[in-house]
N, CA, C and O atoms as a DFTB+ gen file, in Angstrom:
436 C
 N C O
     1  1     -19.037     -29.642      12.969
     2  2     -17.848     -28.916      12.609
     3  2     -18.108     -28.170      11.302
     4  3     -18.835     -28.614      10.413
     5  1     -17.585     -27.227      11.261
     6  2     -17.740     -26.280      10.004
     7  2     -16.424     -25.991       9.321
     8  3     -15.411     -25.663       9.939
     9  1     -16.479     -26.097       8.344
    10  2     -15.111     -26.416       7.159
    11  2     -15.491     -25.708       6.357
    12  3     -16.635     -25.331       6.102
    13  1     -14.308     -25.428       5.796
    14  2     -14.786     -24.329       5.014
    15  2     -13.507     -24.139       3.796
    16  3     -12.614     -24.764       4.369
    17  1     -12.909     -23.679       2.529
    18  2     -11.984     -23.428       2.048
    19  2     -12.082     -22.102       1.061
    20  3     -13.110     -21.703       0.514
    21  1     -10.850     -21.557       0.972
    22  2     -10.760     -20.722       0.022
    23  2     -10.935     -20.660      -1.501
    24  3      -9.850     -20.476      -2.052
    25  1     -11.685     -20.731      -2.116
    26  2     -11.951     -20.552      -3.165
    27  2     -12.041     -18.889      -3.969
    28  3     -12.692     -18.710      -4.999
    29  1     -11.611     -18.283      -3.581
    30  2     -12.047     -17.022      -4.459
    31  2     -11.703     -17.389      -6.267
    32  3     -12.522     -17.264      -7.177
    33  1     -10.634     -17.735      -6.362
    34  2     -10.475     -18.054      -7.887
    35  2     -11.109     -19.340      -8.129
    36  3     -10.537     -19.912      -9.057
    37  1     -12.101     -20.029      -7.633
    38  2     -11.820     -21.488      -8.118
    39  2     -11.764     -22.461      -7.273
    40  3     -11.516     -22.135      -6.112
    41  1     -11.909     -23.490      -7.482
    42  2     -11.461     -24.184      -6.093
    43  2      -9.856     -24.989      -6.232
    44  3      -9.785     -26.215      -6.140
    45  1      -8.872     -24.303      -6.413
    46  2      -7.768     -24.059      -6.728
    47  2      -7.064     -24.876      -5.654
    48  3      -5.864     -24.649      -5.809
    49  1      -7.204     -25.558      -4.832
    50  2      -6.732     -26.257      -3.849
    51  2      -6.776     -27.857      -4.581
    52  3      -6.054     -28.771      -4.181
    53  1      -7.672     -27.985      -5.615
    54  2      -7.668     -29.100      -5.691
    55  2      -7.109     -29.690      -7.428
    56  3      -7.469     -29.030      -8.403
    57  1      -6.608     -30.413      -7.536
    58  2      -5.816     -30.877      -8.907
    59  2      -6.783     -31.300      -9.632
    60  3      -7.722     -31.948      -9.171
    61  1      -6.617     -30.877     -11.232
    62  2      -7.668     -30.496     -12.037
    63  2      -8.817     -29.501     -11.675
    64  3      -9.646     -29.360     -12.574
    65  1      -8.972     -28.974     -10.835
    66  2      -9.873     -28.112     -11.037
    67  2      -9.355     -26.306     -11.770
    68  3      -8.277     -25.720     -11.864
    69  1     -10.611     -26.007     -12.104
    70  2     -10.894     -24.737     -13.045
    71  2     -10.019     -23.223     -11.442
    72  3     -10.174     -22.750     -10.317
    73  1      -9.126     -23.227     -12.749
    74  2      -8.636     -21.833     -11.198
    75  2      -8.973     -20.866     -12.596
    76  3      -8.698     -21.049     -13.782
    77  1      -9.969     -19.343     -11.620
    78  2     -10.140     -18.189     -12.951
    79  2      -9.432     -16.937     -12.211
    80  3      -8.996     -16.752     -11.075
    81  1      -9.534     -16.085     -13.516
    82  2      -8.200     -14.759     -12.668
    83  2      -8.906     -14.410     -11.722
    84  3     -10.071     -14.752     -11.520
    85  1      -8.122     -13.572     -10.958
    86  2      -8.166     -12.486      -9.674
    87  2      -9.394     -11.498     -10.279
    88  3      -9.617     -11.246     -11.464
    89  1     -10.052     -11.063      -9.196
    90  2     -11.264     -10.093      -9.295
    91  2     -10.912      -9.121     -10.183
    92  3     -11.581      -9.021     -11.211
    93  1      -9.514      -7.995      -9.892
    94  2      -9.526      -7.666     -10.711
    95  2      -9.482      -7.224     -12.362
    96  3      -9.512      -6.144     -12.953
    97  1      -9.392      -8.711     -12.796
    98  2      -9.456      -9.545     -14.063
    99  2     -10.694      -9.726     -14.395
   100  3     -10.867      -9.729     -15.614
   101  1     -11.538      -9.865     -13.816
   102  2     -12.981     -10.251     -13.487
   103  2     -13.544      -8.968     -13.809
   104  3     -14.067      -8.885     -14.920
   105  1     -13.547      -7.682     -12.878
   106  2     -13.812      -6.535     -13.010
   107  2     -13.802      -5.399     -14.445
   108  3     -14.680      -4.658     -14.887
   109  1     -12.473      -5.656     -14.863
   110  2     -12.464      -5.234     -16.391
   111  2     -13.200      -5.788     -17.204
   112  3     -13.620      -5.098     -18.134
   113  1     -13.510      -6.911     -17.134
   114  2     -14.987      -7.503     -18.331
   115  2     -16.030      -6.793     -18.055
   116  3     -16.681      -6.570     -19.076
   117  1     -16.522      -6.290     -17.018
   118  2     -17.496      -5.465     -16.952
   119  2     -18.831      -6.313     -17.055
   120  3     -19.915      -5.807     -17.346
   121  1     -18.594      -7.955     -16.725
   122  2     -19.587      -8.592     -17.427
   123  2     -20.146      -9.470     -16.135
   124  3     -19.494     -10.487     -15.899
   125  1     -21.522      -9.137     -15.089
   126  2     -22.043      -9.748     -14.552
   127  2     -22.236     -11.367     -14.044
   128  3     -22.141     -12.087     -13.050
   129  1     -22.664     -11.387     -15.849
   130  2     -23.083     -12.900     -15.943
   131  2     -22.303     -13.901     -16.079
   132  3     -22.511     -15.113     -16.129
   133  1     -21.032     -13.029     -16.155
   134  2     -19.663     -13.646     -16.451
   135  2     -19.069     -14.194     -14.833
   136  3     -18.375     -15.200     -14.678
   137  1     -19.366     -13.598     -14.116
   138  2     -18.597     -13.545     -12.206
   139  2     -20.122     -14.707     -12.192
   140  3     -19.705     -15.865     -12.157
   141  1     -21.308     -14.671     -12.207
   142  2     -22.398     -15.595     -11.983
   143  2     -22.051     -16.728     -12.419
   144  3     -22.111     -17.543     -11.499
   145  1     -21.640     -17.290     -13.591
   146  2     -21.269     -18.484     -13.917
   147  2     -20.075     -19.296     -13.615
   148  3     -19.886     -20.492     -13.836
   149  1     -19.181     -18.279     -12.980
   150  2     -17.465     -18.238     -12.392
   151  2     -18.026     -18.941     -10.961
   152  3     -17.443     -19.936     -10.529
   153  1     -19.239     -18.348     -10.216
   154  2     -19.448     -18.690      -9.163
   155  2     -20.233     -20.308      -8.856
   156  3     -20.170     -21.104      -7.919
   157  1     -21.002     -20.284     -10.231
   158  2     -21.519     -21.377     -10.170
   159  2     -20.609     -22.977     -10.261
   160  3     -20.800     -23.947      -9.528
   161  1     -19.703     -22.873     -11.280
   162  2     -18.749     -23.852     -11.692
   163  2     -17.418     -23.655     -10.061
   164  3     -16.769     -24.639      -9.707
   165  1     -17.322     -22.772      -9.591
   166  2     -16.925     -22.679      -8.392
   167  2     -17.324     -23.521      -7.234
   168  3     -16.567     -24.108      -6.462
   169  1     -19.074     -23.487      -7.221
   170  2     -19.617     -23.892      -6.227
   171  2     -19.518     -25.930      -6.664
   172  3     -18.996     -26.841      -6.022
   173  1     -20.049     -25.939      -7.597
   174  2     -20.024     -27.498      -8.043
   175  2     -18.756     -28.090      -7.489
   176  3     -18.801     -29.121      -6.818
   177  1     -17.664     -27.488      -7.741
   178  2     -16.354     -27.965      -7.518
   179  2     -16.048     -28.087      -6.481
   180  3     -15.620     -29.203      -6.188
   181  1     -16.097     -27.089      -5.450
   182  2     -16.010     -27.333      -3.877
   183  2     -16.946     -28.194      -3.418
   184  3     -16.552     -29.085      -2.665
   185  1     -18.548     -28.113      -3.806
   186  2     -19.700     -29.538      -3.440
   187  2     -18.678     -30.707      -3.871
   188  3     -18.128     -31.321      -2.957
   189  1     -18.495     -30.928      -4.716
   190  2     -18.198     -32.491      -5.467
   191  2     -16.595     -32.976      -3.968
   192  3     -16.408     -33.988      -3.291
   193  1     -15.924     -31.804      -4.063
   194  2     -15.185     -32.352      -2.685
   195  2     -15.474     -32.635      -0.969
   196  3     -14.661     -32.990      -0.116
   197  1     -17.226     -32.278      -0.801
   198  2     -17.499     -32.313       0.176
   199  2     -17.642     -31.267       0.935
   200  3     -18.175     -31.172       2.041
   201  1     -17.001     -30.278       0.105
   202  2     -16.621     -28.979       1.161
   203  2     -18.147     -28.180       0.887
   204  3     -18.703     -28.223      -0.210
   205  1     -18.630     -27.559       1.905
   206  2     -20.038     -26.351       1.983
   207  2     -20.049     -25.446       1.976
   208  3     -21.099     -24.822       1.821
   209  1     -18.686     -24.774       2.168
   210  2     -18.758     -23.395       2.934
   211  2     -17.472     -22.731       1.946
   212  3     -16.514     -23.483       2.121
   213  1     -17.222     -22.018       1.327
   214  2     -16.124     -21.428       0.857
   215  2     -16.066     -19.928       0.602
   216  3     -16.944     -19.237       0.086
   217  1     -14.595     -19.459       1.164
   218  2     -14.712     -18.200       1.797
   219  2     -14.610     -17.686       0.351
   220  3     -13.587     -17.924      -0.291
   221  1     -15.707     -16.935      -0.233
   222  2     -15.721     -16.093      -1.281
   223  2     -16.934     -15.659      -1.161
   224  3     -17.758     -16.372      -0.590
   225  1     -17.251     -14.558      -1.607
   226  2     -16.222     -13.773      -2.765
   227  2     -15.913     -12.734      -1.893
   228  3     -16.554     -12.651      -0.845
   229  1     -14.990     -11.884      -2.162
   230  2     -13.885     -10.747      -1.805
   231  2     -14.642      -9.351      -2.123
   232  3     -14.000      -8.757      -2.990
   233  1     -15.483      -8.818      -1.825
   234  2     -16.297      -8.117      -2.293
   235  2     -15.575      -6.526      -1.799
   236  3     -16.578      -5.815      -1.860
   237  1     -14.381      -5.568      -1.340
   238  2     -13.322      -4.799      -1.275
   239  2     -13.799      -4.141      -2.580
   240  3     -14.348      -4.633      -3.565
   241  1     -13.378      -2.725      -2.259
   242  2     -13.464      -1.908      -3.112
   243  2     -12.255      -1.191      -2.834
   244  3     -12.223      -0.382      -1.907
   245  1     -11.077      -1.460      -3.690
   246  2      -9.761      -0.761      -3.382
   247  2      -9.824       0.961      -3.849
   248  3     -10.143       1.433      -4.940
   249  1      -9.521       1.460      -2.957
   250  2      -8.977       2.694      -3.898
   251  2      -7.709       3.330      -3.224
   252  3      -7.547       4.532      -3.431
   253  1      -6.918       2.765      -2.552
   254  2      -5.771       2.975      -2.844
   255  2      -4.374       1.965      -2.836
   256  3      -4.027       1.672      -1.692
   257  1      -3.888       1.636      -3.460
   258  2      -3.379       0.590      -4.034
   259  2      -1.840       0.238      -3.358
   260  3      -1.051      -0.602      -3.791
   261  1      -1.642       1.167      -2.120
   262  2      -0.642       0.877      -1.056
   263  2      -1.287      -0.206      -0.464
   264  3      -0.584      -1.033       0.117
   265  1      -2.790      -0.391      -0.512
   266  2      -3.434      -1.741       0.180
   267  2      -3.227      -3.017      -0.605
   268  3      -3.769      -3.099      -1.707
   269  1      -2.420      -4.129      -0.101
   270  2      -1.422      -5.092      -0.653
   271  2      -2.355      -5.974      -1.596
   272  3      -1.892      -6.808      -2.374
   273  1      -3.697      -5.715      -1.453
   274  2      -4.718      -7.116      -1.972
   275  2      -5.510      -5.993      -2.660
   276  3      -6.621      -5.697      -2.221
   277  1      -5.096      -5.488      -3.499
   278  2      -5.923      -4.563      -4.494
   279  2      -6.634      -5.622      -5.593
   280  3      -7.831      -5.638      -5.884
   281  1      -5.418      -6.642      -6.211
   282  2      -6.474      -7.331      -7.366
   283  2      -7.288      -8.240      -6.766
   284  3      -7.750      -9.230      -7.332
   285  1      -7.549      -7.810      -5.192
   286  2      -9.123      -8.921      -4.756
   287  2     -10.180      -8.095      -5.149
   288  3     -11.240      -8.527      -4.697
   289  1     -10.304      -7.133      -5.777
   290  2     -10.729      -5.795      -5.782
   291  2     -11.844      -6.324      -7.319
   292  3     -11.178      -6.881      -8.191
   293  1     -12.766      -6.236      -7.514
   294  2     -13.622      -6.291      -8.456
   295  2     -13.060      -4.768      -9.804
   296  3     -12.788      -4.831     -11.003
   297  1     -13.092      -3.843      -9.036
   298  2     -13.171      -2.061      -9.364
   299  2     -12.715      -1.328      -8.262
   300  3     -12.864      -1.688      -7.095
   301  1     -12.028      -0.058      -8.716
   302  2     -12.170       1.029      -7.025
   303  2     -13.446       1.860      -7.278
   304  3     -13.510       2.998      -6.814
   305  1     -14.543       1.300      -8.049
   306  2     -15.997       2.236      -8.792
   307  2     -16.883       1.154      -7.991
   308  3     -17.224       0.048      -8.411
   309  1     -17.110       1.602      -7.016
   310  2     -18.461       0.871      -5.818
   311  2     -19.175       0.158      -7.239
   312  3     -18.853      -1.007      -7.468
   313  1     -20.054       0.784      -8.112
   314  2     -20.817       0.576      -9.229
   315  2     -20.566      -1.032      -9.907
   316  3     -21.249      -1.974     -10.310
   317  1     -19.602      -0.784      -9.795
   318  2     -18.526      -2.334     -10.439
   319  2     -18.900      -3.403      -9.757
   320  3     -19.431      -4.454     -10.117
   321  1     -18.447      -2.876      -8.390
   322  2     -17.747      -4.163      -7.296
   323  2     -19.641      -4.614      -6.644
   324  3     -20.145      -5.560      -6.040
   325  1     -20.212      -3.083      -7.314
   326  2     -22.136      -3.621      -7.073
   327  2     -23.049      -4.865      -7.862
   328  3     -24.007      -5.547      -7.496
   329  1     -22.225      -4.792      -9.165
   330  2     -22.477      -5.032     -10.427
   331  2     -21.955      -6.630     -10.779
   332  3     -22.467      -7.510     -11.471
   333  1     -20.589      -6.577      -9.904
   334  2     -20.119      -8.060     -10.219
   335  2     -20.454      -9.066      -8.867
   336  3     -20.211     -10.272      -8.835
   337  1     -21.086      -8.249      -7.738
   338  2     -22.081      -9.289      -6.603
   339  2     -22.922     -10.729      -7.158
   340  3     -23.305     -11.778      -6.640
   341  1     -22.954     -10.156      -8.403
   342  2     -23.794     -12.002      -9.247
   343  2     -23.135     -12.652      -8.933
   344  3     -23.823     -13.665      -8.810
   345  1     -21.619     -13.042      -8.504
   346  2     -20.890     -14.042      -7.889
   347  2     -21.659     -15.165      -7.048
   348  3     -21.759     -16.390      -7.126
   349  1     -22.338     -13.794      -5.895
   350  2     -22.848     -14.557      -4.865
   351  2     -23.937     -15.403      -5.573
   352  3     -23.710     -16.604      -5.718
   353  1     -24.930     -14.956      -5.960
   354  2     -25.781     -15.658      -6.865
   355  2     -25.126     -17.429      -7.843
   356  3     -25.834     -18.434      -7.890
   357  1     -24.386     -17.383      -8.175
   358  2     -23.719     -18.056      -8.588
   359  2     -22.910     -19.447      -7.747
   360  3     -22.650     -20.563      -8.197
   361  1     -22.660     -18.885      -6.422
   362  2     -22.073     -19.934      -5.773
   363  2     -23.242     -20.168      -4.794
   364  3     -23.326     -21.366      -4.525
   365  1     -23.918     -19.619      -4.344
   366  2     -25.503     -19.962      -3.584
   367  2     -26.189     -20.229      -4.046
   368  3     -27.077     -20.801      -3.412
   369  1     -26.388     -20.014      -5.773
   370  2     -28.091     -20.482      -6.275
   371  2     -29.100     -18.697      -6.101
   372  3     -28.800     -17.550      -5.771
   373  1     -30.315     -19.403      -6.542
   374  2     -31.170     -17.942      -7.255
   375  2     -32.185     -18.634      -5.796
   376  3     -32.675     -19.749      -5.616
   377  1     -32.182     -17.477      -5.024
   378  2     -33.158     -17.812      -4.050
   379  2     -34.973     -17.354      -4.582
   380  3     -35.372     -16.655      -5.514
   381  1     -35.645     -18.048      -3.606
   382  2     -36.944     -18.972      -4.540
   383  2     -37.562     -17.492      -4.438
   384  3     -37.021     -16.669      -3.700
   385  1     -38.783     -17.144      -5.241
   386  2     -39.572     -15.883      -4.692
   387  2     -40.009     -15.643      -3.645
   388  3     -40.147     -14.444      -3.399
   389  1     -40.330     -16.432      -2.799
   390  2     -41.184     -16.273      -1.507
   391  2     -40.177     -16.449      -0.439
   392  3     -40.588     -16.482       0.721
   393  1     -38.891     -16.568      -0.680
   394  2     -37.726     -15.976       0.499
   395  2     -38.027     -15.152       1.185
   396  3     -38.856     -14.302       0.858
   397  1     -37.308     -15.187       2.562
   398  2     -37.117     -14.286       2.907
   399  2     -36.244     -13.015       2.783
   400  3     -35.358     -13.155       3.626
   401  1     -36.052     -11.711       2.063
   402  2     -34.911     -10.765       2.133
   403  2     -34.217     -11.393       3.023
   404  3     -34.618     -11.968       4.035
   405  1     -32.944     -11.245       2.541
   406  2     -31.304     -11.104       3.194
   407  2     -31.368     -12.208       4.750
   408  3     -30.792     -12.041       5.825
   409  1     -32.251     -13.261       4.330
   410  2     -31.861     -14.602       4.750
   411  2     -30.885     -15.625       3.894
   412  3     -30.992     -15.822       2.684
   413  1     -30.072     -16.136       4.625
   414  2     -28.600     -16.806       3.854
   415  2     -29.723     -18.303       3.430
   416  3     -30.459     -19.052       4.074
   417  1     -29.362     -18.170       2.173
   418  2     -29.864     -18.967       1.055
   419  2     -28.886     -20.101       0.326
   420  3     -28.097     -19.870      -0.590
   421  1     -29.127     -21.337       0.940
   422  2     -27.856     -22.030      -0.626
   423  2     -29.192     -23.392      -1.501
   424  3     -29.834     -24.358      -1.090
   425  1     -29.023     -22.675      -2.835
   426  2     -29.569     -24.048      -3.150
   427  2     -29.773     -25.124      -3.170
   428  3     -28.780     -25.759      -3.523
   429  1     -30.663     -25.745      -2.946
   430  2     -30.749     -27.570      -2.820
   431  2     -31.123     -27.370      -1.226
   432  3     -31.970     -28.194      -0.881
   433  1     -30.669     -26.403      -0.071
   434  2     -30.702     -26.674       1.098
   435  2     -31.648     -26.043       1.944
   436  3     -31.685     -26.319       3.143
């Protein structure tokens, strides 16, 4: 069976855990390493409950804002929403050198 939970902010489902703003909160820092470490303390938190699989990150590039889920939105500047992808890095781990390209990678596994 495959389980899975929402985490985009956090793993926010669960009491005491770290909930961080909406992407587009994220996006105005302009700061990479900042969404990488969001993802990492993300990932620990959903492991420690058992859970493997969590539906993040929201990777949308809004640009027009009649679309109801704009602050899932990193930026409406592709460049941004390119820029703050360290997420993934962060909740998967730094895949090893001798990977394969754009084979799904989670650390430890």
């Amino acid at each position: 069976m495959i389980y899975g939970i929402d985490a985009v902010h956090g793993h926010n489902n669960v009491y005491g855990a770290t909930i961080f703003p909406h992407n587009v909160g994220l996006g105005a820092t302009r700061d990479p390493d900042l969404a990488r470490r969001i993802g990492a303390a993300t990932a620990l938190e959903v492991r420690a409950t058992g859970i493997q699989y969590a539906f993040a990150p929201c990777i949308a590039v809004c640009r027009d804002p009649r679309w109801g889920r704009c602050y899932e939105s990193y930026s409406e500047d592709p460049k941004i929403v390119k820029a703050m992808t360290e997420i993934i890095f962060g909740l998967q781990g730094q895949p090893p050198a001798n990977s394969t390209k754009g084979a799904p990678f989670l650390a430890g596994q």
